[in-house]
Backbone as XML, in Angstrom:
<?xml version="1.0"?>
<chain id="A" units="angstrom">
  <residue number="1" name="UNK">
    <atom name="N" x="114.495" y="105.670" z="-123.455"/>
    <atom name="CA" x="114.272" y="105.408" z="-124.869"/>
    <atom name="C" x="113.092" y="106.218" z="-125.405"/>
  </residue>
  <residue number="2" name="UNK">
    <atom name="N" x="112.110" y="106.176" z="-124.384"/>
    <atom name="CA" x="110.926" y="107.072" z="-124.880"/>
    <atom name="C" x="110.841" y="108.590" z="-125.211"/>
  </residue>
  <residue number="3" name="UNK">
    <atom name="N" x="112.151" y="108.953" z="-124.562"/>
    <atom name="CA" x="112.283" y="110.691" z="-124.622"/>
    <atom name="C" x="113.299" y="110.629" z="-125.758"/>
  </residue>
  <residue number="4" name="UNK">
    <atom name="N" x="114.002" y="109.983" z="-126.206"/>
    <atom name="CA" x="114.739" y="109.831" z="-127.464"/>
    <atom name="C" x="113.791" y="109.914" z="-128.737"/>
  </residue>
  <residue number="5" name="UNK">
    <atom name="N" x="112.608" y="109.194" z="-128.250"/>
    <atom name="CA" x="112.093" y="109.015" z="-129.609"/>
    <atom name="C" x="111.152" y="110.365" z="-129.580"/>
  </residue>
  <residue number="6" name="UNK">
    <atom name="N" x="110.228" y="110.911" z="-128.477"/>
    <atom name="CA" x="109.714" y="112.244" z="-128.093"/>
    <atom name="C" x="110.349" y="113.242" z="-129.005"/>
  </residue>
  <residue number="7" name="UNK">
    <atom name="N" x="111.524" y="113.489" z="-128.662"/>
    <atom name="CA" x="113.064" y="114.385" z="-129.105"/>
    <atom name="C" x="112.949" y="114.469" z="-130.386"/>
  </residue>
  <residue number="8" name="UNK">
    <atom name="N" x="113.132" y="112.708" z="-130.689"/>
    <atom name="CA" x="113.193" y="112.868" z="-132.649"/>
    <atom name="C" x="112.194" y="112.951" z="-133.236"/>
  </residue>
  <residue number="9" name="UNK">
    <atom name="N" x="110.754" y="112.874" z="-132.966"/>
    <atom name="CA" x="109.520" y="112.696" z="-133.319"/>
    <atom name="C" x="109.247" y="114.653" z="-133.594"/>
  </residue>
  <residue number="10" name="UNK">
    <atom name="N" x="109.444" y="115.208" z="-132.161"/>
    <atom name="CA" x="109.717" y="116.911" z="-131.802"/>
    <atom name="C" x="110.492" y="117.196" z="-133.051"/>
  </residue>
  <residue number="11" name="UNK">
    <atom name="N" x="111.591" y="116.840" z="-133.305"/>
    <atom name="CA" x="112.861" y="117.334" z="-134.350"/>
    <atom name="C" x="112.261" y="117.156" z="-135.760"/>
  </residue>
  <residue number="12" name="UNK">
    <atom name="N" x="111.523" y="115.892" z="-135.825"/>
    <atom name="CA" x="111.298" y="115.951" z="-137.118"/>
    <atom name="C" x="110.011" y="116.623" z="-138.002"/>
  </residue>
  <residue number="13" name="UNK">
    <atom name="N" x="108.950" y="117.304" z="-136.539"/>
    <atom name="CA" x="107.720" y="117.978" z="-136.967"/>
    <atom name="C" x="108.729" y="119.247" z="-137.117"/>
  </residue>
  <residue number="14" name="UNK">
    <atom name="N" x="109.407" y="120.024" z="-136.013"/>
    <atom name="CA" x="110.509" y="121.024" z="-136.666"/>
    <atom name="C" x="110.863" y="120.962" z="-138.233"/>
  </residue>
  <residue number="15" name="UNK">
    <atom name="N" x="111.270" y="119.894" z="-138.389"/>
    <atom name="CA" x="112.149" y="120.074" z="-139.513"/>
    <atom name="C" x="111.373" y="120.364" z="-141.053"/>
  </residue>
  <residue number="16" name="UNK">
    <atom name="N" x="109.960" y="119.084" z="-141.150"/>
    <atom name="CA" x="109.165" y="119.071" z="-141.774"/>
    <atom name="C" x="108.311" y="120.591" z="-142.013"/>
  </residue>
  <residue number="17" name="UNK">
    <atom name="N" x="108.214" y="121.256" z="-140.967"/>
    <atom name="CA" x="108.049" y="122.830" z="-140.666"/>
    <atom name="C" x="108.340" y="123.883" z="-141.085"/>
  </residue>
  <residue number="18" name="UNK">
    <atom name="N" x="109.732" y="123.657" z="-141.024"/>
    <atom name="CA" x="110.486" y="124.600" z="-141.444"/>
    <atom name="C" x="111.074" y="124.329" z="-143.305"/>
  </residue>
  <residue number="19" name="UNK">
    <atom name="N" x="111.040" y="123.221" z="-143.440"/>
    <atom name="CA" x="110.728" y="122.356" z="-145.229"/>
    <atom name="C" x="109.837" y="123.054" z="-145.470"/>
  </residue>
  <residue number="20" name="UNK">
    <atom name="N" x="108.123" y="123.359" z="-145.211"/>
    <atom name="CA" x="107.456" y="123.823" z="-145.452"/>
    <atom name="C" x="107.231" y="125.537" z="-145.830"/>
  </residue>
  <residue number="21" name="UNK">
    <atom name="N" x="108.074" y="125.948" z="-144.988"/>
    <atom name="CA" x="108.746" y="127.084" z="-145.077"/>
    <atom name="C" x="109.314" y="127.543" z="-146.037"/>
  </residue>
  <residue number="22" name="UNK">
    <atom name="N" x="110.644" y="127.299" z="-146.349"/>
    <atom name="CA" x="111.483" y="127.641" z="-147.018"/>
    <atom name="C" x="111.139" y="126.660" z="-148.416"/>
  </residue>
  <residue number="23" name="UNK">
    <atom name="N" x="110.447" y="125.494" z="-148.564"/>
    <atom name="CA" x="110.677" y="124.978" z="-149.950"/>
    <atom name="C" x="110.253" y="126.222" z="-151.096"/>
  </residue>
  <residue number="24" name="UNK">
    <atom name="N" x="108.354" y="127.082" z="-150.696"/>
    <atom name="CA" x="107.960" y="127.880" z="-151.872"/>
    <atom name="C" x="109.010" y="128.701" z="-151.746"/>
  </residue>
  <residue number="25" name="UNK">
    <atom name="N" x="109.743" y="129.520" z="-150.623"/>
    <atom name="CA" x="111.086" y="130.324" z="-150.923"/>
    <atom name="C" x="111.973" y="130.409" z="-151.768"/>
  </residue>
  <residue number="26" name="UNK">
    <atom name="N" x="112.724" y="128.957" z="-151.464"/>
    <atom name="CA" x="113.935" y="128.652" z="-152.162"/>
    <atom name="C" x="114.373" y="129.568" z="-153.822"/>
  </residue>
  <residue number="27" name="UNK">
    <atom name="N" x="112.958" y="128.526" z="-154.373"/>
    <atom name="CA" x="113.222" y="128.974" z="-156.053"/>
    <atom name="C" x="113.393" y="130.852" z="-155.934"/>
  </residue>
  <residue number="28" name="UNK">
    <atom name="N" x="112.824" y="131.860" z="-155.706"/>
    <atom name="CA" x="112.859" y="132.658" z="-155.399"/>
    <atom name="C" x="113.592" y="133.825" z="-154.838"/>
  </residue>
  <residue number="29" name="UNK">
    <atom name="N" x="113.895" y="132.966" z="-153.997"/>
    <atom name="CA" x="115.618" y="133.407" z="-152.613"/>
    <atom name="C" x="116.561" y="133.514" z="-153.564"/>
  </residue>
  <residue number="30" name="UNK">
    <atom name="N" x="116.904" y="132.591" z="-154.219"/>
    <atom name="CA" x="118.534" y="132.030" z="-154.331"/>
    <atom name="C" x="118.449" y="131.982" z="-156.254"/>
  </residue>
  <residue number="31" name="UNK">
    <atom name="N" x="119.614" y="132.400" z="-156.327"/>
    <atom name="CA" x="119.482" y="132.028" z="-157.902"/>
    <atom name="C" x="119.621" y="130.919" z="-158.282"/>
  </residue>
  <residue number="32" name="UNK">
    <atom name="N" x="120.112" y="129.813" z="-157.708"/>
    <atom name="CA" x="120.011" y="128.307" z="-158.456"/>
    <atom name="C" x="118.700" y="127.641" z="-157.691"/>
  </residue>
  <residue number="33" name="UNK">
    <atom name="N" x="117.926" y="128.218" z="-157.094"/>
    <atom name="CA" x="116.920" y="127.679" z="-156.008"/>
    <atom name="C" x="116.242" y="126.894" z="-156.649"/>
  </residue>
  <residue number="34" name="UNK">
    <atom name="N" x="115.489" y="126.571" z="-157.901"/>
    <atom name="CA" x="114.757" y="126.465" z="-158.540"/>
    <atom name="C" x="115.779" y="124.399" z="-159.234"/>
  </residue>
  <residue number="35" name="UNK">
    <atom name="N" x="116.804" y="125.126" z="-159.399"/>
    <atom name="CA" x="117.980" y="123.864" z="-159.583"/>
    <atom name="C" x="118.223" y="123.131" z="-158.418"/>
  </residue>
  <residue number="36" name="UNK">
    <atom name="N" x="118.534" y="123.874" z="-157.045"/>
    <atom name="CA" x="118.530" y="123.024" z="-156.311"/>
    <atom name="C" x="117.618" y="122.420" z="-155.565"/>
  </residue>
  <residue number="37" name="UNK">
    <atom name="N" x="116.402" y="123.065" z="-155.348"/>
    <atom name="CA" x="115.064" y="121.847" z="-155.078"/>
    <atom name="C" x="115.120" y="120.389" z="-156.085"/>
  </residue>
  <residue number="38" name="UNK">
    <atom name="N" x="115.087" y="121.067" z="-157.226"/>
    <atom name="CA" x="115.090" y="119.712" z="-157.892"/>
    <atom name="C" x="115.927" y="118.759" z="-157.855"/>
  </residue>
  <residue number="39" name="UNK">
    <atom name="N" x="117.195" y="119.138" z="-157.815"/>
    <atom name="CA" x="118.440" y="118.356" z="-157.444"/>
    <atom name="C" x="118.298" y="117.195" z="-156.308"/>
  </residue>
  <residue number="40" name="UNK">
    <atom name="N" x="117.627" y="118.235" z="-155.317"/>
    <atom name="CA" x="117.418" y="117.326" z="-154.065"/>
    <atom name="C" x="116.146" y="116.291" z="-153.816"/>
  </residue>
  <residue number="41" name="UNK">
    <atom name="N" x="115.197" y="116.734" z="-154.428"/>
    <atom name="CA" x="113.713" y="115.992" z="-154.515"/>
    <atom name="C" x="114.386" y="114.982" z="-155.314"/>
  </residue>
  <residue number="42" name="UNK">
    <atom name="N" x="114.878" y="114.697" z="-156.508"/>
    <atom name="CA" x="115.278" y="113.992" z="-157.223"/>
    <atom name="C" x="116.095" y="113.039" z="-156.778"/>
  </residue>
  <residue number="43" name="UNK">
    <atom name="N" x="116.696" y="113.458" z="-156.049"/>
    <atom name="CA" x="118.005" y="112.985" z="-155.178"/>
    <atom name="C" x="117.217" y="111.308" z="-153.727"/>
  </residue>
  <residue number="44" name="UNK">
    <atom name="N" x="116.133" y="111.919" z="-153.377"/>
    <atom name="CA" x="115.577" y="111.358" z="-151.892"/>
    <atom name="C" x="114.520" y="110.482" z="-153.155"/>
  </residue>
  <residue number="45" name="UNK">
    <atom name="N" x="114.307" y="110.927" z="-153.835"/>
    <atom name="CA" x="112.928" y="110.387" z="-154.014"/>
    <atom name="C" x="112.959" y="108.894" z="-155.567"/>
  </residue>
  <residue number="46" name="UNK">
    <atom name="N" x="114.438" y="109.096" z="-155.786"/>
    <atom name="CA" x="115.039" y="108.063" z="-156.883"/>
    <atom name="C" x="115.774" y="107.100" z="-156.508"/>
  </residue>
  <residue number="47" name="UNK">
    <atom name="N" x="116.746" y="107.695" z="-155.238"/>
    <atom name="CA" x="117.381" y="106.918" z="-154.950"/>
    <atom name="C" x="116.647" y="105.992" z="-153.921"/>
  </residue>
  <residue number="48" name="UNK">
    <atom name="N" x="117.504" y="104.275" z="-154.231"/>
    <atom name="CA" x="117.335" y="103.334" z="-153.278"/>
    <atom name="C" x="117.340" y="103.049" z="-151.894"/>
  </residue>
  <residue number="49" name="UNK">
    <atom name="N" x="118.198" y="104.027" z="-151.684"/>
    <atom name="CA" x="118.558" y="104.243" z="-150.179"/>
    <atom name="C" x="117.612" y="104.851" z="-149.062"/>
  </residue>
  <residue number="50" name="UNK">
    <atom name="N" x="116.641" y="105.317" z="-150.005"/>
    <atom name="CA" x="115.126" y="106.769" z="-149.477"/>
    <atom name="C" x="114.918" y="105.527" z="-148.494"/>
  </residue>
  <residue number="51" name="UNK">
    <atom name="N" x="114.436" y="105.941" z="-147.144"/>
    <atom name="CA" x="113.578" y="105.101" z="-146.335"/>
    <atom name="C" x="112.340" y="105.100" z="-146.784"/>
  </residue>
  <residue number="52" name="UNK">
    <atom name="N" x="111.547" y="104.394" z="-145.926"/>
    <atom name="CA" x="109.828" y="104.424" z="-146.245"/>
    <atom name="C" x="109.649" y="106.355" z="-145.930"/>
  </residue>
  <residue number="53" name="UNK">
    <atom name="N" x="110.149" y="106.016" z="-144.938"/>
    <atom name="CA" x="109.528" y="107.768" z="-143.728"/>
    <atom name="C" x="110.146" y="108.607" z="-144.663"/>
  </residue>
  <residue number="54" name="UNK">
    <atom name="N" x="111.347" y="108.575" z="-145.219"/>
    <atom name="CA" x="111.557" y="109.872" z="-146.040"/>
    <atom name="C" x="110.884" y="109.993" z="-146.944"/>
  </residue>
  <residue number="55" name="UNK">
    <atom name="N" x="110.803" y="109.011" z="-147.811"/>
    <atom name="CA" x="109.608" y="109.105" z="-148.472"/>
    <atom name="C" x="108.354" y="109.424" z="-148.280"/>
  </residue>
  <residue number="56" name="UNK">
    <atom name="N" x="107.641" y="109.954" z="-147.470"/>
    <atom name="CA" x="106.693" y="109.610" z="-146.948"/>
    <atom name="C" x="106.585" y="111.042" z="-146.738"/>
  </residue>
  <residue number="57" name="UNK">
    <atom name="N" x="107.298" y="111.585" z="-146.274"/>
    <atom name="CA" x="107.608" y="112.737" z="-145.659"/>
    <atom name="C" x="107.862" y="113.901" z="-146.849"/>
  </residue>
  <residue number="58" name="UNK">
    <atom name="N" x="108.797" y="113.825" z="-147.794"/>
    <atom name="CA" x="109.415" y="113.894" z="-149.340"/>
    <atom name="C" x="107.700" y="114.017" z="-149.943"/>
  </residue>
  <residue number="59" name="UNK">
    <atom name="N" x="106.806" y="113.055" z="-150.108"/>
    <atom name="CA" x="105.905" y="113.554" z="-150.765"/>
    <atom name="C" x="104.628" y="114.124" z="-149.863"/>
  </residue>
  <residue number="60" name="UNK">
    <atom name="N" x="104.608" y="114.121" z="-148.953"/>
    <atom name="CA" x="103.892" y="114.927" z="-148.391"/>
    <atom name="C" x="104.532" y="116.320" z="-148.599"/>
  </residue>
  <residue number="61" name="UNK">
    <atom name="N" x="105.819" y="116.595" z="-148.226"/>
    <atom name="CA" x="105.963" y="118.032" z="-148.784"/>
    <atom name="C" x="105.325" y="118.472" z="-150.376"/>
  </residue>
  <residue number="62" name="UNK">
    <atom name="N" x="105.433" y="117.605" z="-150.939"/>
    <atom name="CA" x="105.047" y="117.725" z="-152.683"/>
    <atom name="C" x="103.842" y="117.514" z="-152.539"/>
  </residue>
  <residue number="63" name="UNK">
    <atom name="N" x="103.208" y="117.549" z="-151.672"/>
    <atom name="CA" x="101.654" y="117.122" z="-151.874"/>
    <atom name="C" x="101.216" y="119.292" z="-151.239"/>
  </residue>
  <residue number="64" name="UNK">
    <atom name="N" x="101.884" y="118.944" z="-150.017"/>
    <atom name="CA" x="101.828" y="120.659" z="-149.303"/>
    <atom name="C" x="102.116" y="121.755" z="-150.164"/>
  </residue>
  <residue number="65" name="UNK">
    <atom name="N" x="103.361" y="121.455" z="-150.928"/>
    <atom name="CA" x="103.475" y="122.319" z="-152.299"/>
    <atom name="C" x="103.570" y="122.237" z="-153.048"/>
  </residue>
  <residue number="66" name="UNK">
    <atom name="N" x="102.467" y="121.933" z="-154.158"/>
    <atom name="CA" x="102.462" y="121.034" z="-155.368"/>
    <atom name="C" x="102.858" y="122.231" z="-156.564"/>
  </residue>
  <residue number="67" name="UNK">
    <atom name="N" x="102.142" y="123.483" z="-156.093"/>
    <atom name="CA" x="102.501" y="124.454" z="-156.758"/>
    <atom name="C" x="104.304" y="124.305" z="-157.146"/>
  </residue>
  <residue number="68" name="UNK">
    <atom name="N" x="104.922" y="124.933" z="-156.513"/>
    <atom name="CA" x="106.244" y="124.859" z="-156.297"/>
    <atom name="C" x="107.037" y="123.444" z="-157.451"/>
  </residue>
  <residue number="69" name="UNK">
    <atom name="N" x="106.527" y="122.403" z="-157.255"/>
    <atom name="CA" x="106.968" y="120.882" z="-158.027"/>
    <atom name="C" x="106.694" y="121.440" z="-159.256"/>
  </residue>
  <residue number="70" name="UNK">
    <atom name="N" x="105.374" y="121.930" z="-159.723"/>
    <atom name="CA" x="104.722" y="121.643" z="-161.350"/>
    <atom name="C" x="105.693" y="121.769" z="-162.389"/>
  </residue>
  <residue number="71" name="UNK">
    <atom name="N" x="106.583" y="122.484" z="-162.565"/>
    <atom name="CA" x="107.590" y="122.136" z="-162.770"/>
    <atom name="C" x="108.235" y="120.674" z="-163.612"/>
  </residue>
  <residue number="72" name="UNK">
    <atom name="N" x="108.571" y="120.343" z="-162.651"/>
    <atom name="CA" x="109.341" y="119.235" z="-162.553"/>
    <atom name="C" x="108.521" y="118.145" z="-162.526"/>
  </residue>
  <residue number="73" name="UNK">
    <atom name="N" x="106.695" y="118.116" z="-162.395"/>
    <atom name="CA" x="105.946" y="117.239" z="-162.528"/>
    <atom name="C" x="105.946" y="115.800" z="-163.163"/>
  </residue>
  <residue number="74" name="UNK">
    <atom name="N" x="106.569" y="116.279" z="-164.437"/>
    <atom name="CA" x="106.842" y="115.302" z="-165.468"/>
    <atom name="C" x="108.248" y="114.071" z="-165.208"/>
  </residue>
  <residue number="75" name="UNK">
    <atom name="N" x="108.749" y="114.461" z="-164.274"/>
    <atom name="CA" x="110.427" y="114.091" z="-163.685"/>
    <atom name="C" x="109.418" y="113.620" z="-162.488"/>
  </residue>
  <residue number="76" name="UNK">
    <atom name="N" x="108.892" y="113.561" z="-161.567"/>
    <atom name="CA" x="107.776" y="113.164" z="-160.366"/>
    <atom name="C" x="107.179" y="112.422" z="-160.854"/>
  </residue>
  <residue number="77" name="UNK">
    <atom name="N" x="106.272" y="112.362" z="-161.602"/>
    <atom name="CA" x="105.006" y="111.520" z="-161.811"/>
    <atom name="C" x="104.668" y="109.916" z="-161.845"/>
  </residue>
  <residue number="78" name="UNK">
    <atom name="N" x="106.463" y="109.463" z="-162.284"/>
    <atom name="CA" x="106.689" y="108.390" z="-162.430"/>
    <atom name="C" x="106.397" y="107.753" z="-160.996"/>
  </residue>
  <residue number="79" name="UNK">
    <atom name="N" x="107.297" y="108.519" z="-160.274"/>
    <atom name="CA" x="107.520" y="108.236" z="-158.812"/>
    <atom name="C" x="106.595" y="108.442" z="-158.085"/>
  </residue>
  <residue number="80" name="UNK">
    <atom name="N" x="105.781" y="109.379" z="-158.366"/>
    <atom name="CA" x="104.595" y="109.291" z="-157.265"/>
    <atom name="C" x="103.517" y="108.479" z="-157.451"/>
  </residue>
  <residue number="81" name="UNK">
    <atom name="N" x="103.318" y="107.755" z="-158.731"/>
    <atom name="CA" x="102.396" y="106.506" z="-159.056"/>
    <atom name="C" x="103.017" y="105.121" z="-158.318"/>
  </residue>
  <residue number="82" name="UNK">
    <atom name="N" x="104.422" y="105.630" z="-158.444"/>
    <atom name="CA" x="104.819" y="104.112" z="-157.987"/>
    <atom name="C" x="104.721" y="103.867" z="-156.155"/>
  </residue>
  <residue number="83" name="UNK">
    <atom name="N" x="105.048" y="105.164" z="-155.667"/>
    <atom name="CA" x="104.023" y="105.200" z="-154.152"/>
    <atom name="C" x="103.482" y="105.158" z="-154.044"/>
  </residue>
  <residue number="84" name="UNK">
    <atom name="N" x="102.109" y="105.756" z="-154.923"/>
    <atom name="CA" x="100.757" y="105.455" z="-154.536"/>
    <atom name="C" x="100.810" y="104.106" z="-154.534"/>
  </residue>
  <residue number="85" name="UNK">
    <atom name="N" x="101.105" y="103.191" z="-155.364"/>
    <atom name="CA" x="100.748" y="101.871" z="-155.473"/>
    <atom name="C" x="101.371" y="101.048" z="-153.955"/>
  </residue>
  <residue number="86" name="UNK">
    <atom name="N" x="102.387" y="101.564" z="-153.733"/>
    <atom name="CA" x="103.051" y="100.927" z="-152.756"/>
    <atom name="C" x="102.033" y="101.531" z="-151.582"/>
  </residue>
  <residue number="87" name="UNK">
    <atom name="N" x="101.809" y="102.441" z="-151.393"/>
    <atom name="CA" x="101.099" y="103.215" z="-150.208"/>
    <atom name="C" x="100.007" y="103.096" z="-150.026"/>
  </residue>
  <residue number="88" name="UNK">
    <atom name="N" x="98.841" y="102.643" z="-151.400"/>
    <atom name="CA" x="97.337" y="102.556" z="-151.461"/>
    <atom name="C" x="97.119" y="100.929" z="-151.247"/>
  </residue>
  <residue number="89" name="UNK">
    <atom name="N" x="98.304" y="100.136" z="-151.680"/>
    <atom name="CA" x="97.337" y="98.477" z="-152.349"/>
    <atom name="C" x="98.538" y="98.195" z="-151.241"/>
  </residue>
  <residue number="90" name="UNK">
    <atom name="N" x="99.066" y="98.064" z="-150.162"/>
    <atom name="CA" x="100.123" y="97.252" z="-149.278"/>
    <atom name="C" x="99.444" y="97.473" z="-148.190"/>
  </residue>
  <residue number="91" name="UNK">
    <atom name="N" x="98.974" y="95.902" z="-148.020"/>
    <atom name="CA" x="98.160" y="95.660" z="-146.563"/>
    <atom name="C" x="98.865" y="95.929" z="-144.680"/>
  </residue>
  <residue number="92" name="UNK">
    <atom name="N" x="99.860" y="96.600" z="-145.088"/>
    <atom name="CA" x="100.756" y="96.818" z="-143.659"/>
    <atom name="C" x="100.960" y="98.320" z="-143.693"/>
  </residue>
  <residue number="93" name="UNK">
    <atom name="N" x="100.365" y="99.104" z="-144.400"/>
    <atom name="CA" x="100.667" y="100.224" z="-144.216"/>
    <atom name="C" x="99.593" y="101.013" z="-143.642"/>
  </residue>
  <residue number="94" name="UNK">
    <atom name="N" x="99.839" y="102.569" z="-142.921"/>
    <atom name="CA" x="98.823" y="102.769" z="-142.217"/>
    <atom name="C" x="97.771" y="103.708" z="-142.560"/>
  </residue>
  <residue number="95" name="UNK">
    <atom name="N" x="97.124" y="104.314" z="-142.108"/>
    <atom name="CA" x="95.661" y="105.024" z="-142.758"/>
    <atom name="C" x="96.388" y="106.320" z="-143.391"/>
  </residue>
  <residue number="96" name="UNK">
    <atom name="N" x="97.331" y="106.753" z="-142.646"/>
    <atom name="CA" x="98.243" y="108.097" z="-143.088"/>
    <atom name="C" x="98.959" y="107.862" z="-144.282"/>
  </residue>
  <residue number="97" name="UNK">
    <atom name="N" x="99.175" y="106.815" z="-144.447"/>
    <atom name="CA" x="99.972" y="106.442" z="-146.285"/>
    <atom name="C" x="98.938" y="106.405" z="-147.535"/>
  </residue>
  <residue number="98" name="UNK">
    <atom name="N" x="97.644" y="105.592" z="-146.844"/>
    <atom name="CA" x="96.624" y="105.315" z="-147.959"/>
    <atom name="C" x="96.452" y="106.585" z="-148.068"/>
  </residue>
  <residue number="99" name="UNK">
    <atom name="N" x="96.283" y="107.338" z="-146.828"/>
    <atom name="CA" x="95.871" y="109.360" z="-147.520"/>
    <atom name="C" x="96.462" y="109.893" z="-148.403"/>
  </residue>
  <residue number="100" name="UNK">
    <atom name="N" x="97.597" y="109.610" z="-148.264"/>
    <atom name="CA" x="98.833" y="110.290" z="-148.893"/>
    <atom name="C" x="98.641" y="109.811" z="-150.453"/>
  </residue>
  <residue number="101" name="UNK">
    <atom name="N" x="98.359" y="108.715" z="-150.595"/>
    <atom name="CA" x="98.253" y="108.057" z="-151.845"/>
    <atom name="C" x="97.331" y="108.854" z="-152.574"/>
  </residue>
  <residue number="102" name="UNK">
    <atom name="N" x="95.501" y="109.057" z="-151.780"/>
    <atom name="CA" x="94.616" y="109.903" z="-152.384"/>
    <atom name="C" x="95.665" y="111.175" z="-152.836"/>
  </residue>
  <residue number="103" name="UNK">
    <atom name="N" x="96.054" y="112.063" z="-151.923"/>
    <atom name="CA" x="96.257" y="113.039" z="-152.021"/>
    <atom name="C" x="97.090" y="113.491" z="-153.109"/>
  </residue>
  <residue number="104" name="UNK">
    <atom name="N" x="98.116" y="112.582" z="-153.323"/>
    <atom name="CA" x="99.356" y="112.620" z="-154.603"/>
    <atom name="C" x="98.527" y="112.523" z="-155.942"/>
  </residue>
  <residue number="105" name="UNK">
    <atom name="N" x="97.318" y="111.489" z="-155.771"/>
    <atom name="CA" x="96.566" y="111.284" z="-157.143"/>
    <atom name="C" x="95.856" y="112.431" z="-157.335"/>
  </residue>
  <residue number="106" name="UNK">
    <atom name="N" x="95.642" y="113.296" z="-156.028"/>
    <atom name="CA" x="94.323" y="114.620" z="-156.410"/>
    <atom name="C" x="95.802" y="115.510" z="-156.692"/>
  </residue>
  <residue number="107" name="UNK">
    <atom name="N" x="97.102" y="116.007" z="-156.328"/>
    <atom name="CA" x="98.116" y="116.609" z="-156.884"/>
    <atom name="C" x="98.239" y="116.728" z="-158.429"/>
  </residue>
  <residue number="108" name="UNK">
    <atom name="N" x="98.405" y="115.169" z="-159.022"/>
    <atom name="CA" x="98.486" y="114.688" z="-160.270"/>
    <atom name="C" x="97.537" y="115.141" z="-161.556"/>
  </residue>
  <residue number="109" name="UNK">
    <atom name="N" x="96.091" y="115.430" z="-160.611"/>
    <atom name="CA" x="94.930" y="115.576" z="-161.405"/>
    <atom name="C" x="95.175" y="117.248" z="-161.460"/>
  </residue>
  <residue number="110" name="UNK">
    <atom name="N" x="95.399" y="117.912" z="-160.127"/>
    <atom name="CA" x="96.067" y="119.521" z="-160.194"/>
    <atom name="C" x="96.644" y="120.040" z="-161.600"/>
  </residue>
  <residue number="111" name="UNK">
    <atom name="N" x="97.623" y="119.135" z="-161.290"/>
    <atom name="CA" x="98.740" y="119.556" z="-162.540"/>
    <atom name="C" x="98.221" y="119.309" z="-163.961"/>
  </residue>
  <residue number="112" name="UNK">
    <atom name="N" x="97.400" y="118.258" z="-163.846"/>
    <atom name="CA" x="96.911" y="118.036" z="-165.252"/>
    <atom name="C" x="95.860" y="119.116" z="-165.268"/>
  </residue>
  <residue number="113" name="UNK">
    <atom name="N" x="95.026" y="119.723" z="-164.763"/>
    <atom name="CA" x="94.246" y="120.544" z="-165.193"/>
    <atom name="C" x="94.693" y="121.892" z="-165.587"/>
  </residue>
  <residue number="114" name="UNK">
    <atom name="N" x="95.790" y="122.031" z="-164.543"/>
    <atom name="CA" x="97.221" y="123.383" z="-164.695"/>
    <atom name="C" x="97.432" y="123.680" z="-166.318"/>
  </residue>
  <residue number="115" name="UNK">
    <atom name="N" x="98.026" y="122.302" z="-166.483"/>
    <atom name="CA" x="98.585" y="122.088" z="-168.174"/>
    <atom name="C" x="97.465" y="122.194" z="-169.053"/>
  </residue>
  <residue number="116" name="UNK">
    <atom name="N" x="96.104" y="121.651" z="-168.643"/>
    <atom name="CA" x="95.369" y="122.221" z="-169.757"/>
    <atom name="C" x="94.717" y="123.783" z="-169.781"/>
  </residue>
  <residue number="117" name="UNK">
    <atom name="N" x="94.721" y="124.036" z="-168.854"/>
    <atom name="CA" x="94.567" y="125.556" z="-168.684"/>
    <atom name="C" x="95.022" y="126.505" z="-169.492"/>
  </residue>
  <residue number="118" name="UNK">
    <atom name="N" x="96.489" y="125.769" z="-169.133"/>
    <atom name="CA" x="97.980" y="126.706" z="-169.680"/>
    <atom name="C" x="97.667" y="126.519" z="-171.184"/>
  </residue>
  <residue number="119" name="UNK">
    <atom name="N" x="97.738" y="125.090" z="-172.075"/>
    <atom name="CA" x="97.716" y="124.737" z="-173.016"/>
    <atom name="C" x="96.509" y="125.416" z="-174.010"/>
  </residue>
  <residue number="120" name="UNK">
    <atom name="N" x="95.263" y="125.773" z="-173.314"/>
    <atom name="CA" x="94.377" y="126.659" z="-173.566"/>
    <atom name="C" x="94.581" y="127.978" z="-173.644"/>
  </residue>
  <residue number="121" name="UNK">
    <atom name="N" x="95.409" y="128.606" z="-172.707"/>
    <atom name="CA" x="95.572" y="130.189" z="-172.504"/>
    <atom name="C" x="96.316" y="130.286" z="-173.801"/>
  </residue>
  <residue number="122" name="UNK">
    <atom name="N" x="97.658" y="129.415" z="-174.109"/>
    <atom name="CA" x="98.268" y="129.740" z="-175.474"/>
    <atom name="C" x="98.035" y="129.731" z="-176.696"/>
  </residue>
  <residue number="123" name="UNK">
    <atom name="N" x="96.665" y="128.236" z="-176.899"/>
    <atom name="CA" x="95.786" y="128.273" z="-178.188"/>
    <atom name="C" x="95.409" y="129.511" z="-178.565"/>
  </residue>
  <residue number="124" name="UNK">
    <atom name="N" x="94.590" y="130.169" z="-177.626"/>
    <atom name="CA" x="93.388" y="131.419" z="-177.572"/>
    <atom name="C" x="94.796" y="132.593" z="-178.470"/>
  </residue>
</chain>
């Protein structure tokens, strides 16, 4: 049982890896790339069915490439407040979620400074 979980534990730093990889790609690579990230973030991160871990996992990538999301920030934001809350204030969760929670809120503050930047560069 222990090398099963070794295996999938191995498979899923792979996978998370190679996510890391190819997510800033995608938009770039492919001509709908940009459509289909969102499709799919949207997809794991709305629906009911998301586990804790995909979730978990889902915004840690968005935390790794926040660049890449800004975007779609406004379609996120909802959702990543409502993890933080679940991830920062739920007494069973572990030190790696409460991080995650900081980290999505310092993302959030990213993007908001992004937009005023931007919102500035176009005043001028």
């Amino acid at each position: 049982s222990s090398g099963i979980n070794a295996e999938y534990g191995e498979c899923r730093n792979v996978v998370f890896q190679a996510l890391e990889i190819i997510t800033p790609a995608l938009p770039r690579r492919m001509d709908d790339g940009k459509a289909m990230l969102y499709h799919w973030t949207k997809k794991i991160i709305v629906e009911d069915g998301h586990t804790v871990s995909q979730l978990f996992h889902l915004l840690n990538l968005i935390v790794k490439q926040y660049p890449v999301y800004y975007l779609w920030r406004q379609y996120l934001i909802q959702h990543m407040l409502t993890a933080m809350t679940k991830f920062a204030f739920n007494p069973t969760v572990t030190i790696e979620h409460q991080k995650l929670a900081c980290d999505l809120a310092e993302v959030i503050i990213k993007w908001e400074i992004q937009r005023v930047h931007e919102a500035n560069d176009v005043a001028i």
